[in-house]
N, C-alpha and C positions, 0 to 999 in steps of 0.2 A: 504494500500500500504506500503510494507517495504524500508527503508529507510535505510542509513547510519548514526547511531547513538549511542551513549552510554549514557546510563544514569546517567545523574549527583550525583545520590542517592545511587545504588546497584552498579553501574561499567556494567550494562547486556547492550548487543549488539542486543539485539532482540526489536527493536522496532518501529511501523509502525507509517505512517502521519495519522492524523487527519481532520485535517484541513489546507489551503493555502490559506493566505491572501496576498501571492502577495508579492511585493515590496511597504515598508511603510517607511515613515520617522520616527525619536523619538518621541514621540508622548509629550512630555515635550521642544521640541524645538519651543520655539516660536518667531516667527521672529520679528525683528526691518522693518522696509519698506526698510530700507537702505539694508537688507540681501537678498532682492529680486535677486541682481546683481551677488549674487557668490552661486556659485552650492549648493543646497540643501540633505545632504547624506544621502540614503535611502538604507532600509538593507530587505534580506527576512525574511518572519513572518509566520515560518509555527508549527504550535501545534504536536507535536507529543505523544504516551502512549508508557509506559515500560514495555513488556511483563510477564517482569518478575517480577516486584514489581508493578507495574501498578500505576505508577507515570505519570502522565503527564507533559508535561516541554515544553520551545522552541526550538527549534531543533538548531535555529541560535544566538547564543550569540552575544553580545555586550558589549564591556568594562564596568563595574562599572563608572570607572573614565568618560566615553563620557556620560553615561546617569546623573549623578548624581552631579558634579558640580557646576553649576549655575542651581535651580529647585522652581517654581514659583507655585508648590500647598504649599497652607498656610492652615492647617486640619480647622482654626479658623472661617472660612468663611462659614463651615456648622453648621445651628442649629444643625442640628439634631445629627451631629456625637460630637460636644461638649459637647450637652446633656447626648447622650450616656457613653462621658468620664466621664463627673463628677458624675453621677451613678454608675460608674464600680468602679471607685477611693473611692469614699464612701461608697460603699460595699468591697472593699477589705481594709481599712482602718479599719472597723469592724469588718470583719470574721477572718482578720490576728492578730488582737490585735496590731498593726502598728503604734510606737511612736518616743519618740526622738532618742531612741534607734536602731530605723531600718535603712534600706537603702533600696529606690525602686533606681532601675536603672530602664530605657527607653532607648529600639533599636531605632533608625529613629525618636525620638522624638518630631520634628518638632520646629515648633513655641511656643512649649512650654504648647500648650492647653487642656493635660491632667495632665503633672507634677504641673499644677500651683495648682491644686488640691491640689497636697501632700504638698504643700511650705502653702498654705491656713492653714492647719491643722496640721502644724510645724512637718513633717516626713522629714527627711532628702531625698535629692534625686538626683540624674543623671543625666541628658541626656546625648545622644551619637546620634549626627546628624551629617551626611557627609556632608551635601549641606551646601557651607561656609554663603551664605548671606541667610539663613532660623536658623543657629543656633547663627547667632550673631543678628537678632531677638527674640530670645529666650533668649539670655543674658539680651539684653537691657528688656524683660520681666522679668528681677529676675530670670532666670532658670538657674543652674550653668548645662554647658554644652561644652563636648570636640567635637573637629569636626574629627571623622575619622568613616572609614567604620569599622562594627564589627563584629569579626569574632577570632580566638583561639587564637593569638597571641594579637591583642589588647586586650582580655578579661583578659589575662596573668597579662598583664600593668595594667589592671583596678583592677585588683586584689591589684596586689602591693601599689599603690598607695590611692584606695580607702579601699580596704577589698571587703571582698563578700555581696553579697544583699540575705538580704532579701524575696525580690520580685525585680523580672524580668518580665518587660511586653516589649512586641512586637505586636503593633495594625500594619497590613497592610504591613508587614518589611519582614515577613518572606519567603515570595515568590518569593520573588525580590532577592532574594541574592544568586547569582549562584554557589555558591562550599557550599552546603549545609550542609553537613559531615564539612568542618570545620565551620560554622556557627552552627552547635548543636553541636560543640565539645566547641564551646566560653561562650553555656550557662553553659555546663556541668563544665567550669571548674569558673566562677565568681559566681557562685548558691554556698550559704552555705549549710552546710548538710540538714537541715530542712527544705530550703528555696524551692521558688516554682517556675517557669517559666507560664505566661501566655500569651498566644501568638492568637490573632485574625486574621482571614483571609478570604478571597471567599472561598466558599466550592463549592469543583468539583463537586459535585453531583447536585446543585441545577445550577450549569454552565453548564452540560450538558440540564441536565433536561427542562430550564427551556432559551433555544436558546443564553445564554448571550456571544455570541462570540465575542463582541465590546469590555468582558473586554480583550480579547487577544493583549500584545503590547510586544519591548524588554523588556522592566524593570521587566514584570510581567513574571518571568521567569516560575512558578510553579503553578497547577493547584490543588490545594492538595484535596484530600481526606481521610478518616481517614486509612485506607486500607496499604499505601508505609510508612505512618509515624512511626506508630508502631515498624516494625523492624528499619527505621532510629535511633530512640531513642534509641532502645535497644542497637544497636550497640555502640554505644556512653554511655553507662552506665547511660541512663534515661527511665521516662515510664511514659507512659500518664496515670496518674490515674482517670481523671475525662475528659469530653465533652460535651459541651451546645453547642445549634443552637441558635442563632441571625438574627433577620431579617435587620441587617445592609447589605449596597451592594449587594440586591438582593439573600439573604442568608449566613452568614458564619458560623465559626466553632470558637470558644473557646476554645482552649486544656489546659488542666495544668498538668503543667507536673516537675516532682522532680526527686531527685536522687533514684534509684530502691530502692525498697522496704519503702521510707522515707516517704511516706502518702499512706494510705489502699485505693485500685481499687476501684474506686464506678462502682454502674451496669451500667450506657449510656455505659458506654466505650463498654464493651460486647455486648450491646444492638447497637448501631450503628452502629458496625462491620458487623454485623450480617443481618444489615437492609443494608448495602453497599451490600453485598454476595447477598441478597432479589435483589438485582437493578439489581445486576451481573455487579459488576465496574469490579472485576477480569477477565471479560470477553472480547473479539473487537468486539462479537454485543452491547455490551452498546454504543460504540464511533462511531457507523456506519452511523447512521442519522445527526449526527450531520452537517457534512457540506450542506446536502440537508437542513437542516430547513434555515441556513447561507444565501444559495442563493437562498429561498424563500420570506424570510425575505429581502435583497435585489430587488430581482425582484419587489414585492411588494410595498416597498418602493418609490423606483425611478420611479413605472409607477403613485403613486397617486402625488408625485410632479410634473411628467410633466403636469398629467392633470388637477393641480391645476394652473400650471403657464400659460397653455394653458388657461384658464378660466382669465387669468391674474390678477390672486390673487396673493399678496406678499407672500414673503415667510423668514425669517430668521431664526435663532436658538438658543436654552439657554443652553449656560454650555461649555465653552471652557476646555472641559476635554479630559482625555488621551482615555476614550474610545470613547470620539466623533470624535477623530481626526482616531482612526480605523474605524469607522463605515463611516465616510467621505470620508476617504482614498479607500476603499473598495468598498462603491458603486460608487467612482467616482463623488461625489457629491460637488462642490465650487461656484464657482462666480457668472457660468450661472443662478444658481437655488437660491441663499440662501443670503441673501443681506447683515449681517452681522450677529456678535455672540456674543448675550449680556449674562455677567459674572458678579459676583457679587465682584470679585477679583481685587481690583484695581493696582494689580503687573500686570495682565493680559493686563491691560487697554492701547489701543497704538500698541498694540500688531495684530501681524498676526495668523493664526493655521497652524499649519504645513501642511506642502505638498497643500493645499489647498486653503490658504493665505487669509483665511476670515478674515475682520477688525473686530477686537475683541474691543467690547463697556461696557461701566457699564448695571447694570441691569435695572436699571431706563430708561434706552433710549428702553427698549420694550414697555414701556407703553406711552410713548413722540412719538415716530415712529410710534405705532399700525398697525405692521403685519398682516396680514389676518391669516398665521400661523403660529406655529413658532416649528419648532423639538425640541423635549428635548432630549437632547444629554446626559444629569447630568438625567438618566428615577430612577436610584436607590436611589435621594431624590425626585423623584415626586410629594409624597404628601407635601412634606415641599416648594418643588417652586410652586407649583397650588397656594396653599395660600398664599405668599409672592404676587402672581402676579394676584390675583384676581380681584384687577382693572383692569387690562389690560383684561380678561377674560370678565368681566362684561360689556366691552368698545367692546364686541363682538367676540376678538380671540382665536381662540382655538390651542389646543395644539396638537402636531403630538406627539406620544409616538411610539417608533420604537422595540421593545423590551417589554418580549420572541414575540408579534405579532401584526403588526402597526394597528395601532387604531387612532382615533382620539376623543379629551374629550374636 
C-alpha cells in the first residue's frame, strides 16, 4: 500500500506500508503507579520501505528529545551482550594496534560496559551518551563521557576539542537516529584519515526473514540492510569496506566503514550484496508476507494464553523490554492474562510497562512466585535466560517463546 512518505536517507517519495502496528506508547516509558492518573501519549507505528533505495524506516517520527531523556536500558544487565563487548574490544584493540596513543570514541555509549574495556587496557577513550542519568553512570564508572545527541555539528565540537578517533564504534545507535545523512556526515567528519567506523545493528534481512516485528518501536527508526547503506556512505564521502553477520539480536550486521579508498574492499561486502539481490530486498514481494506472518504470530499467541488461563494456569513474563512492550501492545495483551514482568534491571524495579501497566519485578520473584508460564519477551537472549532461570524450569515452568513462531520449551 502506498503511503505518504519521504525517505529519510535518499529524499525519494515512493514508498509503501509495510506493516501497522496501530497506536503504541514509547516503548522506554515506564510508568511510576503515580503516572496511572494522567494521560498516557501514544503515537502510530507503522514500518514503511523506500522504493527507491529500499530502506526501511518508521513512517511516524518522534522527537529524539521525548524518546531519549530519562532511558532505563542499562547494556550491563546482559551476559551475553557484555560478553560480546569485551570480545569485540579485545579484538579491535589487537587488529588496530590501539595504544596510549589512540582514541576510541562510542555513539550511545551507555553505562559504560564496553569502553570500560578500552580504560582496562589504558587506550584512551569517549563516550557520547544523550540519556543524562545513564551517562552520569558511566562517569561514576570511570568512563569520561559528554551527554549530547551525535550527529555533524557535535562531531564538529568533538573534533575540536578532542581530535579525531581512531576508532569509532556504534553498537545498537545507528538506527535510532533519524536524520541519518547528518549522523554519517558526524562520522565522516571526527574519523581520522586512516581511522575506521564500526557500527552494529539488527539486520533487515534476518527481520524480515525471520517474523521479528516486536523489534519495530519509535526509537528504532531504521531497519537496515546492506542494500540503502552503501550509497548512504558514499554520499557522505565513506565506504563500507568490510561486513560480518552476528548472531546478537536475532541476527545483525557489523559494517566498517572509512574514508573512500583509506582501507582495501574485502569480498563479504560484494558477497552480501549480492546474497540481498538473491532475497530480492530490492524488490515489494520480499516485504509482502510480512505482516501476515505478524498476525499469525498474534492470533496464535493470544489463542494459547486464553487456553492456558482457561485451564487456569498462571501466567506472567520475562524481560521488560522495548520489544515486549510492542509485542504487548499489539496483541492487546496486560493485566487480564499476565500477572507481572520479572527483569533483571533493578532501574526497572517498581516500575509499570507501558501502555499495558504490568508490575515490573526483579528476576528472582519468577522462581519465588513459580508461574505455570511465563512469555519471554527478552526471546533474543533466550539461551542466556533459560539458564539463569533453570531453577525455576526444573520447579516445572516452562517458557512461552513468541518469536519468529510461538513455541513453548
Amino acid at each position: 500500500m502506498n503511503i505518504e512518505f519521504q525517505c529519510q536517507s535518499c529524499g525519494g517519495r515512493d514508498g509503501a506500508l509495510v506493516l501497522d502496528l496501530g497506536l503504541q506508547p514509547l516503548v522506554n516509558n515506564y510508568l511510576r503507579p503515580e503516572d496511572l492518573a494522567k494521560p498516557e501519549p501514544k503515537f502510530p507505528l507503522r514500518l514503511a520501505v523506500c522504493h527507491g533505495c529500499w530502506l526501511m524506516q518508521i513512517a511516524d517520527l518522534v522527537p529524539p528529545v521525548q524518546l531519549f531523556s530519562e532511558y532505563l536500558y542499562f547494556s550491563s544487565f546482559s551476559d551475553a551482550w557484555v560478553r560480546h563487548a569485551r570480545q569485540a574490544a579485545e579484538r579491535y584493540i589487537a587488529e588496530f594496534a590501539l595504544g596510549h596513543d589512540s582514541l576510541v570514541m562510542e555513539i550511545a555509549s551507555n553505562d559504560g560496559y564496553l569502553l570500560k574495556n578500552f580504560v582496562a587496557a589504558r587506550v584512551p577513550c569517549l563516550g557520547i551518551e544523550p540519556a543524562a542519568n545513564i551517562a552520569k553512570v558511566a562517569r561514576e564508572n570511570g568512563i569520561e563521557t559528554v551527554g549530547e545527541f551525535f550527529g555533524a555539528e557535535s562531531a564538529r565540537r568533538l573534533t575540536e576539542q578532542k581530535g579525531q578517533a581512531d576508532l569509532l564504534l556504534g553498537n545498537n545507535v545507528f538506527a535510532h537516529a533519524p536524520d541519518t545523512n547528518d549522523f554519517v556526515a558526524g562520522l565522516r567528519a571526527v574519523l581520522k584519515p586512516r581511522g575506521r567506523v564500526i557500527l552494529e545493528f539488527p539486520y533487515g534481512a534476518d527481520f524480515i526473514e525471520k517474523n521479528e516485528f516486536d523489534t519495530i518501536y519509535h526509537e528504532h527508526v531504521f531497519y537496515f540492510t546492506l542494500t540503502p547503506l552503501l550509497p548512504l556512505f558514499r554520499r557522505h564521502g565513506l565506504e563500507i569496506f568490510d561486513v560480518e553477520k552476528t548472531p546478537m539480536h536475532g541476527g545483525s550486521l557489523r559494517l566498517f566503514v572509512g574514508h573512500t579508498g583509506a582501507h582495501p574492499a574485502q569480498p563479504a561486502v560484494a558477497e552480501r550484496l549480492a546474497q540481498e539481490t538473491r532475497l530480492g530486498i530490492n524488490s515489494p514481494a520480499f516485504y509482502e508476507t510480512f505482516p501476515r506472518q505478524a498476525q499469525e504470530t498474534k492470533a496464535a499467541l493470544c489463542e494459547l494464553l486464553a487456553r492456558l488461563k482457561a485451564e487456569g494456569k498462571s501466567v506472567a513474563a520475562y524481560g521488560a523490554s522495548a520489544k515486549g512492550s510492542t509485542l504487548l501492545n499489539f496483541c492487546g495483551i496486560g493485566r487480564e492474562t499476565l500477572d507481572f514482568v520479572a527483569d533483571r534491571s533493578t532501574y526497572k524495579h517498581g516500575r509499570l510497562t507501558p501502555g499495558t501497566h504490568l508490575p515490573i519485578v526483579l528476576s528472582e520473584e519468577l522462581l519465588r512466585r513459580q508461574p505455570d508460564y511465563t512469555l519471554l519477551l527478552t526471546w533474543n537472549f533466550a539461551d542466556e535466560i533459560l539458564e539463569q532461570q533453570r531453577d525455576y524450569r526444573a520447579a516445572g515452568g516452562y517458557f512461552i517463546l513468541p518469536v519468529p513462531e510461538v513455541c513453548v520449551v
